[in-house]
Biotite code that builds the C-alpha atoms (Angstrom):
import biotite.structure as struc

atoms = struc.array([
    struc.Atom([0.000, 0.000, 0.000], chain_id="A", res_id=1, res_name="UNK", atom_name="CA", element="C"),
    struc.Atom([1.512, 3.610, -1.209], chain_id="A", res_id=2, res_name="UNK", atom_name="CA", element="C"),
    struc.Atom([2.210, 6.397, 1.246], chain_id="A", res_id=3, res_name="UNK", atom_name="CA", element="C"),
    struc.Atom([0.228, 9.504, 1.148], chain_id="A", res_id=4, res_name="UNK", atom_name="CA", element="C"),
    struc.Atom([1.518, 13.044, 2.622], chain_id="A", res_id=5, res_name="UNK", atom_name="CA", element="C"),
    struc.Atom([-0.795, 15.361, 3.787], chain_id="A", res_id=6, res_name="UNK", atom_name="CA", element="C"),
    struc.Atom([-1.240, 18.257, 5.990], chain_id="A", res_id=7, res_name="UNK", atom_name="CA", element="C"),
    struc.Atom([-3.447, 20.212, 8.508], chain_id="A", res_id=8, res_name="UNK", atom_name="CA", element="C"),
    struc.Atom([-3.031, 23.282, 10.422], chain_id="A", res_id=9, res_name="UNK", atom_name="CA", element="C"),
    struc.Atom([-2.115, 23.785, 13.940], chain_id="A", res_id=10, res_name="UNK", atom_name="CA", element="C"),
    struc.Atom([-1.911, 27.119, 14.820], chain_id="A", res_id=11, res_name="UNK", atom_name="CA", element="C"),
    struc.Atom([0.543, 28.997, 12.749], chain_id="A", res_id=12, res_name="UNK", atom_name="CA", element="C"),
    struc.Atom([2.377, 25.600, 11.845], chain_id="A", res_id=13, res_name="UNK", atom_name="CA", element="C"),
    struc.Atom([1.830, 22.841, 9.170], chain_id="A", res_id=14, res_name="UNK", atom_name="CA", element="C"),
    struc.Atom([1.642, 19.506, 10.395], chain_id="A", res_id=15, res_name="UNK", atom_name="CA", element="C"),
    struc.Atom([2.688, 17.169, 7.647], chain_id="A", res_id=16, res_name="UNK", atom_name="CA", element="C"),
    struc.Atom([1.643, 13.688, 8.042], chain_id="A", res_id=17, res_name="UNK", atom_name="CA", element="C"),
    struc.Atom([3.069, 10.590, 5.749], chain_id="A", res_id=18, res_name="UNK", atom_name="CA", element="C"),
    struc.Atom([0.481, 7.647, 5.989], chain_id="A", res_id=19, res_name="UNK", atom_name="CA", element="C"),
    struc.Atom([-1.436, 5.035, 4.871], chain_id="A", res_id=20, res_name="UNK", atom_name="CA", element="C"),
    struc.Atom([-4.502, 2.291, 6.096], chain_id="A", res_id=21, res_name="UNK", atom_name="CA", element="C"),
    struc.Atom([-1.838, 0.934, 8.171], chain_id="A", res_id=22, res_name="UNK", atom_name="CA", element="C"),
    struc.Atom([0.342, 3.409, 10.322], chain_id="A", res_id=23, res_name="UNK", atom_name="CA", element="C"),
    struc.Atom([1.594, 6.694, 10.120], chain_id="A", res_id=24, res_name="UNK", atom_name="CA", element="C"),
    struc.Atom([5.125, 6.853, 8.893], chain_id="A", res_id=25, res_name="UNK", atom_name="CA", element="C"),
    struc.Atom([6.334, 10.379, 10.037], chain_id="A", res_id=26, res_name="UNK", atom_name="CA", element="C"),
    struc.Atom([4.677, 13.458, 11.284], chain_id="A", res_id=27, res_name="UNK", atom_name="CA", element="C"),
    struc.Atom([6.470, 16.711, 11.525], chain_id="A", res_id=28, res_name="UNK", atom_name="CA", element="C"),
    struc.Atom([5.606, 20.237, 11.999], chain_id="A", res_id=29, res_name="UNK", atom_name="CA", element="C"),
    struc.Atom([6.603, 22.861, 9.691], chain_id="A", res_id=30, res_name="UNK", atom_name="CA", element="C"),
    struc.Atom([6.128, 26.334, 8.001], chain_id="A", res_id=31, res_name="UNK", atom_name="CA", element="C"),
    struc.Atom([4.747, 25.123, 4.698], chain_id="A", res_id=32, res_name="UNK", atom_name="CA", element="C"),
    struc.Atom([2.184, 22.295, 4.091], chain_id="A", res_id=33, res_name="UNK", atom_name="CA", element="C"),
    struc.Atom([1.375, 19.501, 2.000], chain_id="A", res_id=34, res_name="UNK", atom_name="CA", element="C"),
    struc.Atom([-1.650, 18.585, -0.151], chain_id="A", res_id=35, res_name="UNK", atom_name="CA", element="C"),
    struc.Atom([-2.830, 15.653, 0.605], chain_id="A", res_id=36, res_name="UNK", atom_name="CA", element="C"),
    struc.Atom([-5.182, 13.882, 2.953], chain_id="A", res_id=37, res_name="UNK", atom_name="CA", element="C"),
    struc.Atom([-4.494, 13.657, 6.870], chain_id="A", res_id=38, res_name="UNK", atom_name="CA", element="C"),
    struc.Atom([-5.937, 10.674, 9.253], chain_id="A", res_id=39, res_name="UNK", atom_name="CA", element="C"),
    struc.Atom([-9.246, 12.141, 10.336], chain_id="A", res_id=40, res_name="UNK", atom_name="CA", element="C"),
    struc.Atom([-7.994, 11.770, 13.760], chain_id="A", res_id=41, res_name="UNK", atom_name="CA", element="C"),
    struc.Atom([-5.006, 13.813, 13.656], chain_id="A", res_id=42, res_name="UNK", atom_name="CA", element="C"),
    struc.Atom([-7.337, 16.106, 11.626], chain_id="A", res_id=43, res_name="UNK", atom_name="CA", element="C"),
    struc.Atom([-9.694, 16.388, 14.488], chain_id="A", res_id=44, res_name="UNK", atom_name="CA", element="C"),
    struc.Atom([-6.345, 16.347, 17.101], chain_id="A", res_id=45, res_name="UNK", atom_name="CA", element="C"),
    struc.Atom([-4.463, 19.601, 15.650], chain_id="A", res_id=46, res_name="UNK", atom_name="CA", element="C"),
    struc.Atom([-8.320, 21.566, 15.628], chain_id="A", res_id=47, res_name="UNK", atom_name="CA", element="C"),
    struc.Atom([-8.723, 21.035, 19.516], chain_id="A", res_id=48, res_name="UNK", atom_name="CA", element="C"),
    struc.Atom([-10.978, 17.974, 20.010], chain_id="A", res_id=49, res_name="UNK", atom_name="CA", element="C"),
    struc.Atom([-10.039, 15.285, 22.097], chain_id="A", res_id=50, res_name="UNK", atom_name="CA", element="C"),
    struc.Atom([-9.583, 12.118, 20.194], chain_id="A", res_id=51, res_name="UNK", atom_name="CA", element="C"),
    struc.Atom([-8.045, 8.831, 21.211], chain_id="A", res_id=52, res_name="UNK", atom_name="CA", element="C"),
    struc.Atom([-5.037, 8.757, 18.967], chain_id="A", res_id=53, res_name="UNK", atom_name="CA", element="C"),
    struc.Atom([-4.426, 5.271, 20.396], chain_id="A", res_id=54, res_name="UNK", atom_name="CA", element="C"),
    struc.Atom([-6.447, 4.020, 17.101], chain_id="A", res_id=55, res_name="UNK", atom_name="CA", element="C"),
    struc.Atom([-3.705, 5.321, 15.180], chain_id="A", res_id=56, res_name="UNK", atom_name="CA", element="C"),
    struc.Atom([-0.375, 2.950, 14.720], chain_id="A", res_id=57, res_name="UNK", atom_name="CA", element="C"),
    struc.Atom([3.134, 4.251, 14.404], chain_id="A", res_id=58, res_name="UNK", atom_name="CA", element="C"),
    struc.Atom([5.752, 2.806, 13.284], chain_id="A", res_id=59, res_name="UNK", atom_name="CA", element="C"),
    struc.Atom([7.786, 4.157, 15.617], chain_id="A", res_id=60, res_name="UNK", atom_name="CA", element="C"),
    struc.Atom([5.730, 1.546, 18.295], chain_id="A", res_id=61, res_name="UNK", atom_name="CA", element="C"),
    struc.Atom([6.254, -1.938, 15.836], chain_id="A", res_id=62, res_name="UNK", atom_name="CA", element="C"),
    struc.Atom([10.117, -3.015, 16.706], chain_id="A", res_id=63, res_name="UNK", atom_name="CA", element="C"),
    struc.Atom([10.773, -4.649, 20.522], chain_id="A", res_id=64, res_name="UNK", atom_name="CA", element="C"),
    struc.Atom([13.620, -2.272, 20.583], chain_id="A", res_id=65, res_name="UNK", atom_name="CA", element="C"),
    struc.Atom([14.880, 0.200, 23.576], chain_id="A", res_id=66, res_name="UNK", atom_name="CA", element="C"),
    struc.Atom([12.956, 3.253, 21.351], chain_id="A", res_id=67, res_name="UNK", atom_name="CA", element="C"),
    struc.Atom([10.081, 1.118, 20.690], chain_id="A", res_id=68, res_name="UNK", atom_name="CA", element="C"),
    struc.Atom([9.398, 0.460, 24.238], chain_id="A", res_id=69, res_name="UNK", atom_name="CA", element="C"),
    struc.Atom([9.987, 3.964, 25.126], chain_id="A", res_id=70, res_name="UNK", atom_name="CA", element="C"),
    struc.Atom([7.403, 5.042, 22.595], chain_id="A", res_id=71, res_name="UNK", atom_name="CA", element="C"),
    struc.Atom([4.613, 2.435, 24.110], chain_id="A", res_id=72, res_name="UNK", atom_name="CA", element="C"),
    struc.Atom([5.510, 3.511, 27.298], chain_id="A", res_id=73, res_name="UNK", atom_name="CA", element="C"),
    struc.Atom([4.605, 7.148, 25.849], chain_id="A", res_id=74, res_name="UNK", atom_name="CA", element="C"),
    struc.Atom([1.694, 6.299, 24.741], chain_id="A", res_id=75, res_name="UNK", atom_name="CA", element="C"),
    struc.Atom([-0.051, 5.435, 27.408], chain_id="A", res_id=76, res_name="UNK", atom_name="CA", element="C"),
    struc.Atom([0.383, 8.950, 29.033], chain_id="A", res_id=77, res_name="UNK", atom_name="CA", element="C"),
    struc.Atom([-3.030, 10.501, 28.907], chain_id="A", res_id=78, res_name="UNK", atom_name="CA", element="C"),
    struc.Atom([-4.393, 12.847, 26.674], chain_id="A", res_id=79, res_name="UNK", atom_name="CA", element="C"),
    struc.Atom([-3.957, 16.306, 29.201], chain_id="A", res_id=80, res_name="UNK", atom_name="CA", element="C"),
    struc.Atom([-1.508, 15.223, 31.233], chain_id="A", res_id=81, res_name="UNK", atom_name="CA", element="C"),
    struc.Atom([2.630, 15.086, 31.258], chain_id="A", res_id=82, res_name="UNK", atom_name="CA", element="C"),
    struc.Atom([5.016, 12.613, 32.792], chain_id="A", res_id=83, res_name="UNK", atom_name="CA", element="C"),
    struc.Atom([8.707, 13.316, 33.345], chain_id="A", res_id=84, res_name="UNK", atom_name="CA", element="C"),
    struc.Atom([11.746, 11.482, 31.221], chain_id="A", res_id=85, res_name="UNK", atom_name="CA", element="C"),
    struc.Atom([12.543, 10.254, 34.608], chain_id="A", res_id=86, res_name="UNK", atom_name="CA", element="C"),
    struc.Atom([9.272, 8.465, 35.551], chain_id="A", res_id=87, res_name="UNK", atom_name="CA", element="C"),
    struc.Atom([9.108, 6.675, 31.770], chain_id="A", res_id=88, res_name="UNK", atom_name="CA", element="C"),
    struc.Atom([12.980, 6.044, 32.100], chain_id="A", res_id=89, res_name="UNK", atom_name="CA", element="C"),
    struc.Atom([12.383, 4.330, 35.018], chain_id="A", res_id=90, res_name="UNK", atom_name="CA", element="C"),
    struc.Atom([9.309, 2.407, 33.876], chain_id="A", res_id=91, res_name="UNK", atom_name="CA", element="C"),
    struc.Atom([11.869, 1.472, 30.587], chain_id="A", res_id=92, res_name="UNK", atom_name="CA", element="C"),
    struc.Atom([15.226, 0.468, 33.023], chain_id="A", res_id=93, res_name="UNK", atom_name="CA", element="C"),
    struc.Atom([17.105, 3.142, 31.208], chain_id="A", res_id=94, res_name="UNK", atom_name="CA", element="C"),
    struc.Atom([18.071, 6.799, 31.936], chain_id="A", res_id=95, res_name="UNK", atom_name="CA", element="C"),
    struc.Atom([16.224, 9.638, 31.266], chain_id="A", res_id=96, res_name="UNK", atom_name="CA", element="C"),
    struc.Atom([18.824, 10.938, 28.714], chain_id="A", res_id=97, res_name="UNK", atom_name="CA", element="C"),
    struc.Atom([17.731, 7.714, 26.793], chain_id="A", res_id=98, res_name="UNK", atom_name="CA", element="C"),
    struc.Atom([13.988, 8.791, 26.570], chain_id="A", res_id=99, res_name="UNK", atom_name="CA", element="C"),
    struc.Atom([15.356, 12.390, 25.655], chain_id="A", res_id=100, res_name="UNK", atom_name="CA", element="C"),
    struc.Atom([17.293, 10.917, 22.435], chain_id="A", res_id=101, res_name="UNK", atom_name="CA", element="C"),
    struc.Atom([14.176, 8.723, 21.876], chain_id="A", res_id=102, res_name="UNK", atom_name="CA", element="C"),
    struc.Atom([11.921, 11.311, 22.085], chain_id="A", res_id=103, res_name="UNK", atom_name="CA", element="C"),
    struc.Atom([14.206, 13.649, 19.746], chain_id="A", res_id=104, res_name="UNK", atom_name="CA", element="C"),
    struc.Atom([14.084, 10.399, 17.215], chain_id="A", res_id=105, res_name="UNK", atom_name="CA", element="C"),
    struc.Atom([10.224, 10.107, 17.246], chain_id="A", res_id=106, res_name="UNK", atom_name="CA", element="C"),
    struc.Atom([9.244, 9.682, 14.012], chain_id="A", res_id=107, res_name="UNK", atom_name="CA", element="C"),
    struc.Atom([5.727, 10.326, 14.345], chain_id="A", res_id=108, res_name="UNK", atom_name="CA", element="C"),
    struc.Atom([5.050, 13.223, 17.111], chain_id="A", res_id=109, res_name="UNK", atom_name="CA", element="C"),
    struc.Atom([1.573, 13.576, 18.318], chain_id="A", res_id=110, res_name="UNK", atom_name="CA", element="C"),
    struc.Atom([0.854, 9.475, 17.240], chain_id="A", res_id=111, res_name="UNK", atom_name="CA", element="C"),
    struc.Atom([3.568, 9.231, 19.928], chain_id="A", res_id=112, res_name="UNK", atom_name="CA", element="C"),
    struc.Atom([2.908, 12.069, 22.346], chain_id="A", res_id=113, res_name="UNK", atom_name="CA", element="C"),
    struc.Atom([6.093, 13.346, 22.570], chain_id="A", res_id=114, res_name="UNK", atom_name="CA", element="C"),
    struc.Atom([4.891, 16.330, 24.041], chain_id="A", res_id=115, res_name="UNK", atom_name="CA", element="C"),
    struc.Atom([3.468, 14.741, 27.299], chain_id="A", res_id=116, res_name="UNK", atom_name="CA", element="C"),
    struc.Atom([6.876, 14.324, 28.692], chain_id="A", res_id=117, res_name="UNK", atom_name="CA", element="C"),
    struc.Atom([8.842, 16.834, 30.673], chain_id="A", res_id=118, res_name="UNK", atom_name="CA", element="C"),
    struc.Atom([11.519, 17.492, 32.286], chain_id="A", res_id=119, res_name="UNK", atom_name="CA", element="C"),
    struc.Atom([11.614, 17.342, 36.104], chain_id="A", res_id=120, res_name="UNK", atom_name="CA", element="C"),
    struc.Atom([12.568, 21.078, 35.793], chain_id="A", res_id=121, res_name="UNK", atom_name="CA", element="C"),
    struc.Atom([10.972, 22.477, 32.880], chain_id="A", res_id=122, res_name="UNK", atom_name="CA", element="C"),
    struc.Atom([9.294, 21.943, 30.089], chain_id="A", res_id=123, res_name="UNK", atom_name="CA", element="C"),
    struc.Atom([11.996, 19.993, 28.332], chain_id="A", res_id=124, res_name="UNK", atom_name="CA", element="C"),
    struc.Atom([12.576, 20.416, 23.837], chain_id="A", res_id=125, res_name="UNK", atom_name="CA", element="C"),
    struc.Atom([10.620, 19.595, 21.240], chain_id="A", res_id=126, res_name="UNK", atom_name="CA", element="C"),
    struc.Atom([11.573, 19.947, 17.498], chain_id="A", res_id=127, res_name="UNK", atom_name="CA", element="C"),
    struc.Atom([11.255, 22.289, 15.898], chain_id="A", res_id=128, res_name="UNK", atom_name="CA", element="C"),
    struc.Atom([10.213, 24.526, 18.252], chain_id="A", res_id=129, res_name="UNK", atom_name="CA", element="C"),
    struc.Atom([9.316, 24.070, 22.509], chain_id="A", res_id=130, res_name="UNK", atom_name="CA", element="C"),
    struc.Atom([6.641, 26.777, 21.794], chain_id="A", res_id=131, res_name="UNK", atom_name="CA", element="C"),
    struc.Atom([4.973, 24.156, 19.930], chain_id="A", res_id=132, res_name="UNK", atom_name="CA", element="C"),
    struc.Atom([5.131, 21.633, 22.929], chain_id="A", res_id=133, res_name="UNK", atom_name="CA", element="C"),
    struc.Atom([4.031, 24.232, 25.005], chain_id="A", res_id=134, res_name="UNK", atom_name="CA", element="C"),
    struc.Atom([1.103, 25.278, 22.682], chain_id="A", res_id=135, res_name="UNK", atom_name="CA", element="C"),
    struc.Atom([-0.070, 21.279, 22.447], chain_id="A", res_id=136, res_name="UNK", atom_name="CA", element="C"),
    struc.Atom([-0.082, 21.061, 26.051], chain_id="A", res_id=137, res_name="UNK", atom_name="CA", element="C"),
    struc.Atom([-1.942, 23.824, 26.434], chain_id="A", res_id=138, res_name="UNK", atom_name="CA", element="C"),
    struc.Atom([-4.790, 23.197, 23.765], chain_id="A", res_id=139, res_name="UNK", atom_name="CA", element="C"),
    struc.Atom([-4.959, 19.124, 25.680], chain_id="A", res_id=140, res_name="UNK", atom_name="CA", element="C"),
    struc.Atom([-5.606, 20.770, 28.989], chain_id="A", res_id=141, res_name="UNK", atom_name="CA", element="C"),
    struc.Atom([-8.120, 23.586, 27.713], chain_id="A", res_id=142, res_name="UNK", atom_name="CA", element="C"),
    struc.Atom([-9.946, 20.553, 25.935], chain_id="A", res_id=143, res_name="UNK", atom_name="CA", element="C"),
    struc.Atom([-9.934, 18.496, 29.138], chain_id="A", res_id=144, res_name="UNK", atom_name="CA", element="C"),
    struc.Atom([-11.203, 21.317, 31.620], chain_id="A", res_id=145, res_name="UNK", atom_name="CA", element="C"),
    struc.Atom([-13.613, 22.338, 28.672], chain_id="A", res_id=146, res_name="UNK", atom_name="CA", element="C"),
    struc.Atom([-14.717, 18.163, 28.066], chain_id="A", res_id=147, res_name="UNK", atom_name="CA", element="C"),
    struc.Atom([-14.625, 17.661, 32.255], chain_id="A", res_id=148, res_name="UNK", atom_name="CA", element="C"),
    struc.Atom([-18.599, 17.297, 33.275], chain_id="A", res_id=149, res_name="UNK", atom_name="CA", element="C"),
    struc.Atom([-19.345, 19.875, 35.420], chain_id="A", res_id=150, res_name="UNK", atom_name="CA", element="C"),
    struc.Atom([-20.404, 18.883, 39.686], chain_id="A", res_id=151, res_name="UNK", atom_name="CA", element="C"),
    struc.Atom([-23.822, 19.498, 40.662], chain_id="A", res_id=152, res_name="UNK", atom_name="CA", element="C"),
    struc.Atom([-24.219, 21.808, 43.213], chain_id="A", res_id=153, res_name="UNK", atom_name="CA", element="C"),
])
């Protein structure tokens, strides 16, 4: 099956996706866009909805290697909410420098929430830019406190 490229928009950024039925290849963020289709779910991600992007595979999550295990371990941190290279070094039997090359290696950002892990700290990189870490977190925790039902009084 061929790989499509695509893009959407999140804020003043591109995010170009590379894709097919099966798994997203690589996702990356940049100033100019592609035309093409996008997953519906990273679609739907990058405009501020909460979507399980769990549904989507990554290649970056199919080898049993150090990286991949990192990257599982990633993806199980919940949409709105951070973790520290620390807590999923720990959780991998590595060191947290480890996760920081493995999350600089990430071949599909977002699919594998990159972004969800911080340093103990600070906010820790992100390529290309940590304003665009910082912007993601931001939108996930809007969207939660937004989503959250509200208490009856």
């Amino acid at each position: 099956m061929d790989i499509i490229g695509g893009s959407c928009r999140f804020g003043l950024w591109f995010v170009n996706v590379w894709w097919n039925e099966q798994a997203v290849y690589q996702v990356r963020f940049a100033t100019t866009g592609l035309s093409g289709p996008v997953p519906p779910l990273l679609r739907k991600f990058c405009m501020g909805q909460p979507v399980d992007l769990l549904l989507l595979n990554s290649i970056a999550t199919e080898t049993d290697t150090l990286f991949g295990r990192i990257y599982n371990l990633v993806r199980g941190v919940p949409y709105g909410s951070t973790t520290t290279y620390g807590e999923i070094a720990r959780r991998a039997g590595t060191a947290p420098r480890v996760v920081g090359q493995a999350m600089t290696r990430n071949p599909t950002p977002l699919v594998v929430p990159c972004h969800r892990i911080v340093g103990a700290h600070g906010i820790g990189g992100f390529s290309p830019l940590p304003e665009i870490k910082e912007a993601l977190l931001s939108m996930e925790k809007k969207t939660v406190l937004r989503t959250k039902p509200k208490r009856k009084s």
